[in-house]
Steps between C-alpha positions, in 0.01 A plus 500: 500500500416615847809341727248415802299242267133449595475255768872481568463594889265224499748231416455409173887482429674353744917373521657162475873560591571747209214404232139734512223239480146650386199349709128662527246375721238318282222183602607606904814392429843611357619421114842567444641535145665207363763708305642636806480191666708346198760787508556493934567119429709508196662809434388438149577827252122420322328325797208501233635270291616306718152496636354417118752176472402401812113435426651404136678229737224378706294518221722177371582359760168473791187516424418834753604813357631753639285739397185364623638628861532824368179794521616824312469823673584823453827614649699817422831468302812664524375769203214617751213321294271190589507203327335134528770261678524120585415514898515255740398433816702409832432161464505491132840670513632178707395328158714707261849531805454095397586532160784747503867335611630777730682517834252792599204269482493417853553807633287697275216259632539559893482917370151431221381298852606776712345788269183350462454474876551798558223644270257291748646626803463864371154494396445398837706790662593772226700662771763196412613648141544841602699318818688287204573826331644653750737261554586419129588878461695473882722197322553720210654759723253799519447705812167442687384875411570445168323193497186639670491760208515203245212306643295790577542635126412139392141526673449860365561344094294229600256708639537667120504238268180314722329857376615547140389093490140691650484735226509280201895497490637116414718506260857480584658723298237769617624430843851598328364781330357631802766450748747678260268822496507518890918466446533747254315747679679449811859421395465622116651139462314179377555177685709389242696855486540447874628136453776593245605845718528242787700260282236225577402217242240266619520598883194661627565884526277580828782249670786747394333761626584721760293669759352795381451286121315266688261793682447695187395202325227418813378865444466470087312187564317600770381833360385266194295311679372782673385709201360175334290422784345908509508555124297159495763402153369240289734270216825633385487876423359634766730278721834628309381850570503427861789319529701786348353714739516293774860485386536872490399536843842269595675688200468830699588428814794334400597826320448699831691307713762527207538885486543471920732224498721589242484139421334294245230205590602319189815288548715268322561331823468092534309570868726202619863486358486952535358629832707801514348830470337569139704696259392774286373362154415659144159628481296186435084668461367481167305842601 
């Protein structure tokens, strides 16, 4: 699974205290996914049963179910592949908070009110998420150079993925596919190679990455969207081609700058609990 999911800069998963909630933007509006609303409230081990006995519940006891508030979509899950899931909207969501006895309810309301505003408020200035960004990465405790790296490399895949979706790319896992040919040939590491080198689990790897990860990942991505656009690639095979050599392009740079440095790109470096100087590290290329 590629670690940047499709859509991800866009806001489609977005962070109530500690709990990822899934939304996507559907009918002009957001739908969030009811299972992750379920699990921010109640901590619940299988928030999907306890979503099932709910409606099982209602079903008994009103005569409004549950599930007639509910649209499914298609959100990503944690294995990387799309499924149909109970959505609701904002207002819809207000519904469901009613039926579930938790302290977080209020709370959790004032943030669904406060995340659904500002969807509105971006579409009418998109300069407010980057601005949001910015400062969500600031909190977090990243440098402003670093963070201008992150952003930047975020409108360069989106700039990529908006192409592949061009070319007759829109299947998820052939964004995954794709994405790990431009890592391979520029790190001779997968994304999820690079997650377990890193020690990561569900964290997204481009945020533990440091400088010079971040800008050969811009220039495998880049160069892939660049070749694309000249070779004129149409559906899969022709794009996988040019992602590895878009890829390739990053690939050997990095392995220039290498044999001058003395130093390897590749780290096993958290970018914010280790920002001393990179140590040496076993060969990691696949070449």
């Amino acid at each position: 699974m590629s670690d940047e999911l499709a859509g991800d800069s866009q806001g489609k998963i977005v962070v109530f205290g500690a709990k990822r909630i899934r939304r996507t933007w559907h009918d002009e509006q957001w739908f969030f996914s009811v299972v992750d609303i379920i699990a921010a409230l109640t901590d619940s081990d299988n928030p999907r049963n306890y979503w099932n006995m709910m409606k099982a519940r209602e079903r008994k006891q009103s005569e409004v179910q549950l599930s007639t508030f509910c649209v499914q979509l298609k959100l990503i899950s944690s294995d990387g592949k799309t499924y149909s899931t109970d959505c609701v909207s904002t207002e819809a969501a207000f519904r469901i908070i009613q039926s579930i006895p938790s302290p977080k309810a209020e709370p959790f309301k004032q943030w669904l009110a406060s995340v659904g505003y500002q969807r509105i408020q971006e579409i009418e200035n998109p300069e407010l998420a980057q601005q949001r960004m910015r400062q969500l990465y600031k909190e977090k405790g990243y440098p402003d150079d670093w963070i201008e790296k992150r952003v930047r490399g975020i409108a360069v895949r989106d700039e990529l993925t908006d192409e592949w979706r061009n070319r007759g790319i829109a299947e998820q896992q052939d964004f995954a596919i794709l994405t790990a040919e431009i890592s391979k040939a520029a790190f001779g590491l997968t994304p999820s190679d690079y997650k377990k080198l890193k020690g990561l689990q569900r964290e997204n790897l481009r945020d533990h990455m440091t400088d010079l990860e971040l800008i050969f990942t811009m220039l495998g991505e880049a160069a892939t969207t660049e070749i694309a656009r000249n070779k004129d690639a149409q559906g899969f095979i022709p794009n996988k081609v040019a992602a590895r050599e878009g890829g390739s392009i990053a690939g050997g740079a990095r392995r220039q700058l290498e044999a001058k440095s003395g130093r390897r790109v590749v780290t096993r470096r958290n970018y914010l609990t280790e920002k001393s100087r990179p140590k040496r590290l076993p060969k990691t290329d696949s070449e």
